[in-house]
CHARMM-style PDB file with segment names, atoms N, HN, CA, C and O in Angstrom:
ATOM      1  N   UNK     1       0.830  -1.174   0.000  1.00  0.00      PROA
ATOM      2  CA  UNK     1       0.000   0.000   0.000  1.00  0.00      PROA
ATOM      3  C   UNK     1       0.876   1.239   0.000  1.00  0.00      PROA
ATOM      4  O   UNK     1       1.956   1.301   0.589  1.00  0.00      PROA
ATOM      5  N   UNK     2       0.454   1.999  -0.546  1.00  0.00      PROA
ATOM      6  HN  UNK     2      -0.423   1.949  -1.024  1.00  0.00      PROA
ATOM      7  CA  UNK     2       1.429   3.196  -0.826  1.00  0.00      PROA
ATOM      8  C   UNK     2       0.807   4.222   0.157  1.00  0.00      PROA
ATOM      9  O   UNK     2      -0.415   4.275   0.298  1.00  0.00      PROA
ATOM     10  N   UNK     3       1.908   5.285   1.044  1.00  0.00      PROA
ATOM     11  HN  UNK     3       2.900   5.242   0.929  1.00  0.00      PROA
ATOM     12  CA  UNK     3       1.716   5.570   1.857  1.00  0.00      PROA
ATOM     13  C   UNK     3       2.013   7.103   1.607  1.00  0.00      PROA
ATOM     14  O   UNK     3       1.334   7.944   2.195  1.00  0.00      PROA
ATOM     15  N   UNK     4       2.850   7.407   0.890  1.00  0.00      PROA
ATOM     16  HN  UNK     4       3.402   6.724   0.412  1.00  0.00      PROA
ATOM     17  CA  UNK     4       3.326   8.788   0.235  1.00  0.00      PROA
ATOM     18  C   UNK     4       2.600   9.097  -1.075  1.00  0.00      PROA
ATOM     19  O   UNK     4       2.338   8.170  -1.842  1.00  0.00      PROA
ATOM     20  N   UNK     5       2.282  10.287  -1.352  1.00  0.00      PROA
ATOM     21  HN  UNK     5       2.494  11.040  -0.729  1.00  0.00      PROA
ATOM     22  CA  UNK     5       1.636  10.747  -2.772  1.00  0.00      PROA
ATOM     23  C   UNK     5       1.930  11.486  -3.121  1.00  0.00      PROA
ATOM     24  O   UNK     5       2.090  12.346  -2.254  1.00  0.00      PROA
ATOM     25  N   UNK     6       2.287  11.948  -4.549  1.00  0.00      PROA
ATOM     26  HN  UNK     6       2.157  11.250  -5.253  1.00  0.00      PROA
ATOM     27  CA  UNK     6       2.627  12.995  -5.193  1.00  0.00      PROA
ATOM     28  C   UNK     6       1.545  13.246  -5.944  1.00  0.00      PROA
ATOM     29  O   UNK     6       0.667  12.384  -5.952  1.00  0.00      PROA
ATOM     30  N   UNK     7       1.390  14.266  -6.606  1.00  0.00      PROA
ATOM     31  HN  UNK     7       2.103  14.967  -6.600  1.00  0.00      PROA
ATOM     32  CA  UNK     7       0.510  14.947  -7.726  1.00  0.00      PROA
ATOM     33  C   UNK     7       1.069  15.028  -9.135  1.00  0.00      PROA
ATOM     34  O   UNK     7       2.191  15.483  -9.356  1.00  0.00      PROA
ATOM     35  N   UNK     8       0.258  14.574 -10.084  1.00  0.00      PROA
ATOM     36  HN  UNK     8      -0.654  14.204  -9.904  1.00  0.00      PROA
ATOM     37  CA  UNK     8       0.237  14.876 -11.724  1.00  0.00      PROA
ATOM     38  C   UNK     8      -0.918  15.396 -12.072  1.00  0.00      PROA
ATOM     39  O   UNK     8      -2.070  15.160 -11.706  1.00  0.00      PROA
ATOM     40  N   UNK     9      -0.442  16.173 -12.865  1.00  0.00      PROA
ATOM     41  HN  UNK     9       0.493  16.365 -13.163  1.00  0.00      PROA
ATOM     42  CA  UNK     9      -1.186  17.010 -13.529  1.00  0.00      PROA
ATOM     43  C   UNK     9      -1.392  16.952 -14.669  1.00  0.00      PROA
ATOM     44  O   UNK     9      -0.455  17.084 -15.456  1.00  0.00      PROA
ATOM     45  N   UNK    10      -2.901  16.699 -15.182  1.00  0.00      PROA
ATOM     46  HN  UNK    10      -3.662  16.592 -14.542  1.00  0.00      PROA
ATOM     47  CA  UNK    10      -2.337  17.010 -17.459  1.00  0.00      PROA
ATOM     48  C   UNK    10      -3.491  17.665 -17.401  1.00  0.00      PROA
ATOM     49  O   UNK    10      -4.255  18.090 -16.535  1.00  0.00      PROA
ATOM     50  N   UNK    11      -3.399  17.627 -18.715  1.00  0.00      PROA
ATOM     51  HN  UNK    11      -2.779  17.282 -19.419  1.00  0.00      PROA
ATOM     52  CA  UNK    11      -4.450  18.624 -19.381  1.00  0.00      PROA
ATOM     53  C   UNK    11      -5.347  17.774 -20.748  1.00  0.00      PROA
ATOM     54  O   UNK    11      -4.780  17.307 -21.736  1.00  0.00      PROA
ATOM     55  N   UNK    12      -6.653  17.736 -20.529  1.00  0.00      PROA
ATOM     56  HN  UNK    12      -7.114  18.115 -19.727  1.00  0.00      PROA
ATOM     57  CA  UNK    12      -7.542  17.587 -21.212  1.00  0.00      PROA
ATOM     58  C   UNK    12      -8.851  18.312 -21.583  1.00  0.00      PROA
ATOM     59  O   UNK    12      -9.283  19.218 -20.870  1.00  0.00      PROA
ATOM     60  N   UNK    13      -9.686  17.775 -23.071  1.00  0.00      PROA
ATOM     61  HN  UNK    13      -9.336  17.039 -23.650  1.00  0.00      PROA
ATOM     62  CA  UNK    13     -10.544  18.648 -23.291  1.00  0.00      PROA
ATOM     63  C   UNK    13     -11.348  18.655 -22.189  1.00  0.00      PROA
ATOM     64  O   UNK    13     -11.303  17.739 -21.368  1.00  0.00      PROA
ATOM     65  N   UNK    14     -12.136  19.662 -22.077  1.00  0.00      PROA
ATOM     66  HN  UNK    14     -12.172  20.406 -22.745  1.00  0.00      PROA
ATOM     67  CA  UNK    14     -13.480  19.872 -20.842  1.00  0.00      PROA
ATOM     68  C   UNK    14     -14.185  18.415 -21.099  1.00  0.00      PROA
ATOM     69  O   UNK    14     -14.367  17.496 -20.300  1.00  0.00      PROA
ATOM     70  N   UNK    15     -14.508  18.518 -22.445  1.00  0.00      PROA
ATOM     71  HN  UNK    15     -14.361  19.265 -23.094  1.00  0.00      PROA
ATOM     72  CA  UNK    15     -15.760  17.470 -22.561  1.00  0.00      PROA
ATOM     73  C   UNK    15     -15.380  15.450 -22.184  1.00  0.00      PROA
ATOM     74  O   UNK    15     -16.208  14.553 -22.026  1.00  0.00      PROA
ATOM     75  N   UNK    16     -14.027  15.380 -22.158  1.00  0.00      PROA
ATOM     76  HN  UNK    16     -13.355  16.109 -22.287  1.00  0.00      PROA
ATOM     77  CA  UNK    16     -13.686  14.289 -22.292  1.00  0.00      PROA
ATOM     78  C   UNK    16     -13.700  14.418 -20.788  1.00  0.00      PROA
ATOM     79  O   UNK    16     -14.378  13.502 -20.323  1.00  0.00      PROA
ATOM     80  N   UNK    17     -13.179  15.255 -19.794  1.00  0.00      PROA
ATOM     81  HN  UNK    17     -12.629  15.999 -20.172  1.00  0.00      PROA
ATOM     82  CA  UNK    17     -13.049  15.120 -18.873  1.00  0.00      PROA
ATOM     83  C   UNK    17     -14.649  14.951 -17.732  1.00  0.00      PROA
ATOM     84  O   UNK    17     -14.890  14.433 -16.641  1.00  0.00      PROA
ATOM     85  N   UNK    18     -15.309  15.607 -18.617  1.00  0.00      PROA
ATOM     86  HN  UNK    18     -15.113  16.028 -19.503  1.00  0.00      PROA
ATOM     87  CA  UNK    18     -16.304  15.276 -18.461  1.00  0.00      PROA
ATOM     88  C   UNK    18     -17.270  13.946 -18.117  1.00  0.00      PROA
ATOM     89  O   UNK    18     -17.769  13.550 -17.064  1.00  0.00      PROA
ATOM     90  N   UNK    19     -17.298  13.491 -19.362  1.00  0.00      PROA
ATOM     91  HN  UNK    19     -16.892  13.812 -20.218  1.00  0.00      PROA
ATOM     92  CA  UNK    19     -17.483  12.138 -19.632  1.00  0.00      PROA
ATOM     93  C   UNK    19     -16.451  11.193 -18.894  1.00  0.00      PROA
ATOM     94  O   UNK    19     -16.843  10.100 -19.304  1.00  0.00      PROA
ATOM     95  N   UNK    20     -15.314  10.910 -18.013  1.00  0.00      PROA
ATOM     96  HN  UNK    20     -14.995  11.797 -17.680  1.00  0.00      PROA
ATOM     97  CA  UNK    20     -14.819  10.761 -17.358  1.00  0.00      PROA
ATOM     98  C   UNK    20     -15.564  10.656 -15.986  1.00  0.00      PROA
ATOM     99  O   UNK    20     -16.094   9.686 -15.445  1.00  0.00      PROA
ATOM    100  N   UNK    21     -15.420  12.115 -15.549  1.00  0.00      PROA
ATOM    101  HN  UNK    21     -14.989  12.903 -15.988  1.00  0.00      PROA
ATOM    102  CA  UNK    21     -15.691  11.909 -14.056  1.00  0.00      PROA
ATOM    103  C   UNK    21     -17.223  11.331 -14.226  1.00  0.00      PROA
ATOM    104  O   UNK    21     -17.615  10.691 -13.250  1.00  0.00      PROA
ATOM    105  N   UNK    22     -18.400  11.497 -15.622  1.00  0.00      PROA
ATOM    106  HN  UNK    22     -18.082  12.017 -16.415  1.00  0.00      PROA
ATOM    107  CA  UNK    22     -19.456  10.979 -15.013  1.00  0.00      PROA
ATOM    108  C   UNK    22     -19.423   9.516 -15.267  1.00  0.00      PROA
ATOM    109  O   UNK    22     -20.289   8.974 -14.579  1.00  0.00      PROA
ATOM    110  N   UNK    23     -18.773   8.690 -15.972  1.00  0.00      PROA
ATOM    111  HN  UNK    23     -18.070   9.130 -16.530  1.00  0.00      PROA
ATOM    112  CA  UNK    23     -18.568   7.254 -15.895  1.00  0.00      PROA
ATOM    113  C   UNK    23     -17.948   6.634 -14.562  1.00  0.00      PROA
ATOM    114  O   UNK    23     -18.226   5.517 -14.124  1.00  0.00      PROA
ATOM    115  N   UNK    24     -16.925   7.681 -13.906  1.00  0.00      PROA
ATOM    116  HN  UNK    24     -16.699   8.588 -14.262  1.00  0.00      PROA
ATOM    117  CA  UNK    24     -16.762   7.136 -13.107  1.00  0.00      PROA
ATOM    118  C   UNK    24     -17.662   7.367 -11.435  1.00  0.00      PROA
ATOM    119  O   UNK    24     -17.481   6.835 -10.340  1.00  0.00      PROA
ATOM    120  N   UNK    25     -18.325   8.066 -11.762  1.00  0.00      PROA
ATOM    121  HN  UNK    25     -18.472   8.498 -12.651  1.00  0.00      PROA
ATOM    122  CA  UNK    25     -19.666   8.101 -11.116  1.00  0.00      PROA
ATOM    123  C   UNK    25     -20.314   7.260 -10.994  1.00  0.00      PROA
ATOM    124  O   UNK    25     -20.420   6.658  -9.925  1.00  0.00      PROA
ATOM    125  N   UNK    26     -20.968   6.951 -12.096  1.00  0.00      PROA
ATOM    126  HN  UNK    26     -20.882   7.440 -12.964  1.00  0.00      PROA
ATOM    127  CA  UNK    26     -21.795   5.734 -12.495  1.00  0.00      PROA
ATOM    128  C   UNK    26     -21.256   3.880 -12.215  1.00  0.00      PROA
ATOM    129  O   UNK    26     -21.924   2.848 -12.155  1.00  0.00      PROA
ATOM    130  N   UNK    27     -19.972   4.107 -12.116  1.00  0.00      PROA
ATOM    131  HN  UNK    27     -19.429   4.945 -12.165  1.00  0.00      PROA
ATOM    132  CA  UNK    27     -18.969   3.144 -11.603  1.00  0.00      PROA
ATOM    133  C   UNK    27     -18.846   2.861 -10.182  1.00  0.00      PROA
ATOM    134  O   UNK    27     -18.721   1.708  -9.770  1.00  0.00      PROA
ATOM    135  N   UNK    28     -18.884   4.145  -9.220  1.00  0.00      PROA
ATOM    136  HN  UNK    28     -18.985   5.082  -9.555  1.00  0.00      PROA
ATOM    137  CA  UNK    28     -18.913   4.195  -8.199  1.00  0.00      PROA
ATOM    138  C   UNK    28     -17.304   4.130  -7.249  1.00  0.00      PROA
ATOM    139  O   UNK    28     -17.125   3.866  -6.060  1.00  0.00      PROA
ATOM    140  N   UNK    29     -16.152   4.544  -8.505  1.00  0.00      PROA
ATOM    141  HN  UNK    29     -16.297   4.758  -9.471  1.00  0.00      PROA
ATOM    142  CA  UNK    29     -14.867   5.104  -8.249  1.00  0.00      PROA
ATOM    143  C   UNK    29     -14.688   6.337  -8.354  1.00  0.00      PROA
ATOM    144  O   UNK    29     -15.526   7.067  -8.884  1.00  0.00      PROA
ATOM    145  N   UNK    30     -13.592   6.752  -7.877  1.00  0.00      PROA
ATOM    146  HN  UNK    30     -12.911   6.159  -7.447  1.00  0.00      PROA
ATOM    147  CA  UNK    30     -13.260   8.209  -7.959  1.00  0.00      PROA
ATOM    148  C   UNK    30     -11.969   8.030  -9.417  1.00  0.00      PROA
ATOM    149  O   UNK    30     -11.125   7.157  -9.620  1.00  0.00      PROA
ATOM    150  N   UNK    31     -12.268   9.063 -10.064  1.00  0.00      PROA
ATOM    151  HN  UNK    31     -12.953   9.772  -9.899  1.00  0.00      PROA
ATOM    152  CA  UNK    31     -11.179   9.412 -11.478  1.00  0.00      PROA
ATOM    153  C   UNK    31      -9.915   9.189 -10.565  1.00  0.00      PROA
ATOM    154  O   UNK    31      -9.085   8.949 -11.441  1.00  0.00      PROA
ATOM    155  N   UNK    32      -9.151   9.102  -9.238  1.00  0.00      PROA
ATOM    156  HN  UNK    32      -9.826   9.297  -8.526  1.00  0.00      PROA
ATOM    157  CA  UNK    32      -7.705   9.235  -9.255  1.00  0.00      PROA
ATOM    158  C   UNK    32      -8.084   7.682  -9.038  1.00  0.00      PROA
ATOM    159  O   UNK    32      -7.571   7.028  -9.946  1.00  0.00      PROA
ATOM    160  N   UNK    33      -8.808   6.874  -8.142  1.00  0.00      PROA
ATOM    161  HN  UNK    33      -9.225   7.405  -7.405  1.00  0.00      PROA
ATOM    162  CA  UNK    33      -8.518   5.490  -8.038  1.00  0.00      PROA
ATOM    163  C   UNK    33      -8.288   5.142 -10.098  1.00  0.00      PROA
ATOM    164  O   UNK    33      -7.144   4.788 -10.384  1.00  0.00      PROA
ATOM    165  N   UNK    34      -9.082   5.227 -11.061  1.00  0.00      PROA
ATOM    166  HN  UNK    34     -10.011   5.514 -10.828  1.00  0.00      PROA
ATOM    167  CA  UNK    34      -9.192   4.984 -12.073  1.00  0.00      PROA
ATOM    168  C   UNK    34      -7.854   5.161 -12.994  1.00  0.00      PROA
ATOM    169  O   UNK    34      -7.410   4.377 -13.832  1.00  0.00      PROA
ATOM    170  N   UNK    35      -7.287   6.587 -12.534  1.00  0.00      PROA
ATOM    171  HN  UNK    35      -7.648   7.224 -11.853  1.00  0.00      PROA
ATOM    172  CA  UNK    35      -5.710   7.077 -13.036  1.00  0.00      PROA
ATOM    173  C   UNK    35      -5.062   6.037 -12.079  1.00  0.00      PROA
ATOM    174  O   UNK    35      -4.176   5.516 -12.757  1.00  0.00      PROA
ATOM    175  N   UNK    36      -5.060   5.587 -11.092  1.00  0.00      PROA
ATOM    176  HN  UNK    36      -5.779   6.010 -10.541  1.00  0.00      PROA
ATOM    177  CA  UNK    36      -4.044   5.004 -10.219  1.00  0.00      PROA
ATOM    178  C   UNK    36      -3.802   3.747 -10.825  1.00  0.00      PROA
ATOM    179  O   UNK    36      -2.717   3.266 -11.151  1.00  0.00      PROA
ATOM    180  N   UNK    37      -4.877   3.296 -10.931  1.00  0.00      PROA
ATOM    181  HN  UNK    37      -5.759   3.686 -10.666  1.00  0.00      PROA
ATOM    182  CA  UNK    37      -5.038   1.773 -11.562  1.00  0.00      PROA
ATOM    183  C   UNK    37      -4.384   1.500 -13.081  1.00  0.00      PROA
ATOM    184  O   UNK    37      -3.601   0.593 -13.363  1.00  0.00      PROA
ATOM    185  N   UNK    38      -4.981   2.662 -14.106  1.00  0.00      PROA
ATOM    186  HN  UNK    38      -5.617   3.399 -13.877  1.00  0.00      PROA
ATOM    187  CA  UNK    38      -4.207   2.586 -15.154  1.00  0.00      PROA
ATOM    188  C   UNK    38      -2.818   2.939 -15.219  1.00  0.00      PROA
ATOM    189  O   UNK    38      -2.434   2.825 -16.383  1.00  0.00      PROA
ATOM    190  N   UNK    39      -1.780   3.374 -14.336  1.00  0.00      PROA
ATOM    191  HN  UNK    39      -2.092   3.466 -13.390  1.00  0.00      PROA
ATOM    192  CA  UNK    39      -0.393   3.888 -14.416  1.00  0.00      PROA
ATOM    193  C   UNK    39      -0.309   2.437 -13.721  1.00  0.00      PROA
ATOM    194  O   UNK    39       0.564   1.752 -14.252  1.00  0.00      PROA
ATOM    195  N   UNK    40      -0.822   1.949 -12.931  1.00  0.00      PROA
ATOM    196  HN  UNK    40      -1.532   2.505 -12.499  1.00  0.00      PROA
ATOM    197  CA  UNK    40      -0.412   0.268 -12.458  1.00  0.00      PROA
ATOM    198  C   UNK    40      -0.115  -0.667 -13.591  1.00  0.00      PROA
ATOM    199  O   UNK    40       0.900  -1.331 -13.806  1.00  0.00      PROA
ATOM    200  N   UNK    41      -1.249  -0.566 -14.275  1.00  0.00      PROA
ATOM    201  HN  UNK    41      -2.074  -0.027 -14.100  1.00  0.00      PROA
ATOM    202  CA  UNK    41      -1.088  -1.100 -15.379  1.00  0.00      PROA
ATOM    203  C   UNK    41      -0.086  -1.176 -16.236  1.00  0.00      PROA
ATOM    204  O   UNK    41       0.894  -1.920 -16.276  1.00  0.00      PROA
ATOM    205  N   UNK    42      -0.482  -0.237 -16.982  1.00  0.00      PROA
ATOM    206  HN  UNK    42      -1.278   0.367 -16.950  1.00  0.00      PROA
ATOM    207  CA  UNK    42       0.799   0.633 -17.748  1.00  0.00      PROA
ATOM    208  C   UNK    42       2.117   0.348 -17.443  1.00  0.00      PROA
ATOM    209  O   UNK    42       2.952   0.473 -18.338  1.00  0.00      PROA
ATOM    210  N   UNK    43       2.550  -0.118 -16.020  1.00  0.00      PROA
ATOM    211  HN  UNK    43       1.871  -0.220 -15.293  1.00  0.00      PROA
ATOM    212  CA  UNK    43       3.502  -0.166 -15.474  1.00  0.00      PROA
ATOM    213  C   UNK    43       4.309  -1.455 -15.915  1.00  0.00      PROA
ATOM    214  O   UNK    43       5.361  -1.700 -16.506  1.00  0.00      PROA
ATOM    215  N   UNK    44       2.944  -2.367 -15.135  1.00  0.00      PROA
ATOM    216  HN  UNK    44       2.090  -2.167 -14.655  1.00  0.00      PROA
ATOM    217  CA  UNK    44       2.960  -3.670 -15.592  1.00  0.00      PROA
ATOM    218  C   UNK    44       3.245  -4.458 -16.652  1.00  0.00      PROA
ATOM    219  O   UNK    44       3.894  -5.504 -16.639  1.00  0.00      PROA
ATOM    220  N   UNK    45       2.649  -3.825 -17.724  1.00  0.00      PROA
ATOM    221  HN  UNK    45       2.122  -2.976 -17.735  1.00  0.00      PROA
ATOM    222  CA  UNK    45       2.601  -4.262 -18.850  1.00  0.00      PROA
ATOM    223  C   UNK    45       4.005  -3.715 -19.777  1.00  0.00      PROA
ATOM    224  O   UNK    45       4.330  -4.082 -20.907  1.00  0.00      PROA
ATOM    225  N   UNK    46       4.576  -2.885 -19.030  1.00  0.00      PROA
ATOM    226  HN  UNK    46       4.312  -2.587 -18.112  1.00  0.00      PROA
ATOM    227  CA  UNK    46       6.073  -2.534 -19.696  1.00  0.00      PROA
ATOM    228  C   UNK    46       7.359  -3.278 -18.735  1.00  0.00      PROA
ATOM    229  O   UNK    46       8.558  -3.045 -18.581  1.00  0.00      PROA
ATOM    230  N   UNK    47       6.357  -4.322 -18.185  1.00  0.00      PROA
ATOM    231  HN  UNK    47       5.384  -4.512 -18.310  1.00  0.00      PROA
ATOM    232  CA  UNK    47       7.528  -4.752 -17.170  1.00  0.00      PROA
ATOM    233  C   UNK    47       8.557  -3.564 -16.179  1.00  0.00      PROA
ATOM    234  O   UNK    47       9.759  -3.670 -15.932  1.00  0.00      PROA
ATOM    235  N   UNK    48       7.827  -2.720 -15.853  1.00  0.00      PROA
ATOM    236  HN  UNK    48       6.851  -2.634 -16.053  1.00  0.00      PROA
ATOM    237  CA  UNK    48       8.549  -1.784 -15.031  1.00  0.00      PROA
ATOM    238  C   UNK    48       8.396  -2.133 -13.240  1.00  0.00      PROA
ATOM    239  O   UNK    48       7.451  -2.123 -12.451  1.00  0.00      PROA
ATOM    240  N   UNK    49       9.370  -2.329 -13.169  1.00  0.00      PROA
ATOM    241  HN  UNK    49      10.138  -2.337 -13.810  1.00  0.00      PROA
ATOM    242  CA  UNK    49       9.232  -2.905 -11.381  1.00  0.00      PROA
ATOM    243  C   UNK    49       9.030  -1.629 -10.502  1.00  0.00      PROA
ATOM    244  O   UNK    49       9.398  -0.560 -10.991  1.00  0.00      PROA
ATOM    245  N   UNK    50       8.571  -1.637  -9.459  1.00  0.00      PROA
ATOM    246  HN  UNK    50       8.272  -2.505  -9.063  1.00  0.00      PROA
ATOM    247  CA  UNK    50       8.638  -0.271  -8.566  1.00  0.00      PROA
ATOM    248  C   UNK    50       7.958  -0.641  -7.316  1.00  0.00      PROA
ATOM    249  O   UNK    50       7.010  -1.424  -7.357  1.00  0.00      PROA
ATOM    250  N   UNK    51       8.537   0.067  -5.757  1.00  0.00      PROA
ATOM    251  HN  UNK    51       9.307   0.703  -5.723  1.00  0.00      PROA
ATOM    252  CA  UNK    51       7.857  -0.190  -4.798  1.00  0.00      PROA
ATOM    253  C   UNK    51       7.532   0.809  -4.215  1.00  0.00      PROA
ATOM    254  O   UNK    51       8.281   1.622  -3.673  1.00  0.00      PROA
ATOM    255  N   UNK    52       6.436   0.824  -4.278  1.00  0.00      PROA
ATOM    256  HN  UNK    52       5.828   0.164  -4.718  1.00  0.00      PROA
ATOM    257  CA  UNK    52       5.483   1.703  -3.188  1.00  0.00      PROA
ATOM    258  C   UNK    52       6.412   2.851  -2.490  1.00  0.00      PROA
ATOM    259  O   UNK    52       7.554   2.484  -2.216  1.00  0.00      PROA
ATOM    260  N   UNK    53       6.133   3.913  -2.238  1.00  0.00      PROA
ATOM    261  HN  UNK    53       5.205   4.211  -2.461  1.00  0.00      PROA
ATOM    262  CA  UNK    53       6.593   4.746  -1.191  1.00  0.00      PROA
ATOM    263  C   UNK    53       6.606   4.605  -0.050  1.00  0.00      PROA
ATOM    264  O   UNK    53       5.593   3.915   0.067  1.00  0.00      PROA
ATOM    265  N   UNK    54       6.996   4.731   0.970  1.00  0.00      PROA
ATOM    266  HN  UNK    54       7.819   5.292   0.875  1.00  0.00      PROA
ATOM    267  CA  UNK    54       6.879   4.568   2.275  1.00  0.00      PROA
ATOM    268  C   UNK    54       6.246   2.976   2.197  1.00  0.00      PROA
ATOM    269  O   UNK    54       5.356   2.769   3.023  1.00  0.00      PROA
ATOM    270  N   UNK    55       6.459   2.282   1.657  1.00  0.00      PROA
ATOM    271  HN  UNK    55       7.181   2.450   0.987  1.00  0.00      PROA
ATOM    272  CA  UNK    55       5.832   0.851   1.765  1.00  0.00      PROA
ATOM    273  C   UNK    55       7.129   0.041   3.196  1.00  0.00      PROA
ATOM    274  O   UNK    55       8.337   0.117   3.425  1.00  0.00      PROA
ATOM    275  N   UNK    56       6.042  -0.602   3.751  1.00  0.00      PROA
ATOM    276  HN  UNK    56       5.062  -0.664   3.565  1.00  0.00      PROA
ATOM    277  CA  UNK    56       7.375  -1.040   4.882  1.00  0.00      PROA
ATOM    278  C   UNK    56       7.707  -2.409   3.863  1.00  0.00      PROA
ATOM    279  O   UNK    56       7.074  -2.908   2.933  1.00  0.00      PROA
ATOM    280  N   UNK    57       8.812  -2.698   4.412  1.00  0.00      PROA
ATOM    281  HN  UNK    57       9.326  -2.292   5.167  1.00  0.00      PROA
ATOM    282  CA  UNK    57       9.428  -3.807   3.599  1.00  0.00      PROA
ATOM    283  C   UNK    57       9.289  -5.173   4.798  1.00  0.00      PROA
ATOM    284  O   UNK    57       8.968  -5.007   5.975  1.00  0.00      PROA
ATOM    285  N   UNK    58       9.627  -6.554   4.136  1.00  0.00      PROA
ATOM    286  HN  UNK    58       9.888  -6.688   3.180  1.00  0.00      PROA
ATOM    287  CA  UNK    58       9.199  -7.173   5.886  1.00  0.00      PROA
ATOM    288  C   UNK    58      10.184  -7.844   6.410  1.00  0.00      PROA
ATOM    289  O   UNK    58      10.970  -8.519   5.745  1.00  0.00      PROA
ATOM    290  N   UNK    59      10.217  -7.711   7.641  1.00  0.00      PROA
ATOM    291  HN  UNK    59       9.579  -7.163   8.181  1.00  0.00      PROA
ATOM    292  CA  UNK    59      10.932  -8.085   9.148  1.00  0.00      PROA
ATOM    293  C   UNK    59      12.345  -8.712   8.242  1.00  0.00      PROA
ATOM    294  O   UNK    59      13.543  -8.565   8.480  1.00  0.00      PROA
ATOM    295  N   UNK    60      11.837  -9.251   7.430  1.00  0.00      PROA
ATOM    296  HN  UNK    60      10.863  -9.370   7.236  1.00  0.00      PROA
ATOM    297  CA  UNK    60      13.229  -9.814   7.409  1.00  0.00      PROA
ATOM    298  C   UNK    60      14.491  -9.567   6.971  1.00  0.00      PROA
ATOM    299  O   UNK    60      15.628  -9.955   7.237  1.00  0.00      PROA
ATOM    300  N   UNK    61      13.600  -8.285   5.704  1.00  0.00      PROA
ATOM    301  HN  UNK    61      12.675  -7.970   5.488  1.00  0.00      PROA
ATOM    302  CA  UNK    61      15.033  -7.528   5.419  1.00  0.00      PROA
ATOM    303  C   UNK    61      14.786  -6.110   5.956  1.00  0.00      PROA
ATOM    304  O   UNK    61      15.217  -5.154   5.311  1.00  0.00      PROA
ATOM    305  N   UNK    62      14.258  -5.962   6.858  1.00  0.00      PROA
ATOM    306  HN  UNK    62      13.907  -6.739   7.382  1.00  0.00      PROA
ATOM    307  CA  UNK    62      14.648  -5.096   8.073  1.00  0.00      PROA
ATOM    308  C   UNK    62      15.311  -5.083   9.090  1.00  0.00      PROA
ATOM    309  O   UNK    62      15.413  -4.099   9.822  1.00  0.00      PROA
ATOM    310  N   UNK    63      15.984  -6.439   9.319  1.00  0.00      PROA
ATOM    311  HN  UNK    63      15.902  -7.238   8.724  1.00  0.00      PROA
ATOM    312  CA  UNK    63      17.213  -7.093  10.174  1.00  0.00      PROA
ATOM    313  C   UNK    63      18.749  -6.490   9.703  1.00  0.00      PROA
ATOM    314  O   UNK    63      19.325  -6.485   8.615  1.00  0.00      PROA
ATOM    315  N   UNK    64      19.159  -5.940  11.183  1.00  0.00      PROA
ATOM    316  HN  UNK    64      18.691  -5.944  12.067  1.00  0.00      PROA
ATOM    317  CA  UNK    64      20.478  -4.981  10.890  1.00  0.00      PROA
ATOM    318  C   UNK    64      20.330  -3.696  10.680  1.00  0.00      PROA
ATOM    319  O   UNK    64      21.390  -3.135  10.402  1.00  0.00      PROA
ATOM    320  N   UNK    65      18.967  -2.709  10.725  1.00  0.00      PROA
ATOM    321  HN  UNK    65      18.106  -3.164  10.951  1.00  0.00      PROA
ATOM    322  CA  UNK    65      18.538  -1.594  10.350  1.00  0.00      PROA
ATOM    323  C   UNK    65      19.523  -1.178  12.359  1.00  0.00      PROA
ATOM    324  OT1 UNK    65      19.532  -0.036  12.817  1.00  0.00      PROA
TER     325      UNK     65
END
């Protein structure tokens, strides 16, 4: 679980953005869970590894800290 957040920003038409937040209405997510999920993806699918921010790591390679 990611514990730190940063902000991105882009820019799109009004109307797309539109149609956006009301699908994801109708979905019953919020547009950043929806962006979060697709950069997961995205991630995934380029084989890009990455861990969480502030994610604790466990006990075991926390031995010797």
């Amino acid at each position: 679980m990611e514990l730190k957040t940063a902000r991105l920003t882009l820019l799109l038409d009004p109307a797309k953005k539109q149609a956006f937040e009301q699908l994801c209405a109708q979905q019953d997510v919020t547009p950043s869970q929806v962006v979060r999920r697709l950069i997961r993806e995205y991630l995934e699918s380029h084989g890009v590894e990455w861990e969480p921010s502030g994610a604790r790591k466990p006990a075991a390679d926390r031995k010797g800290r």
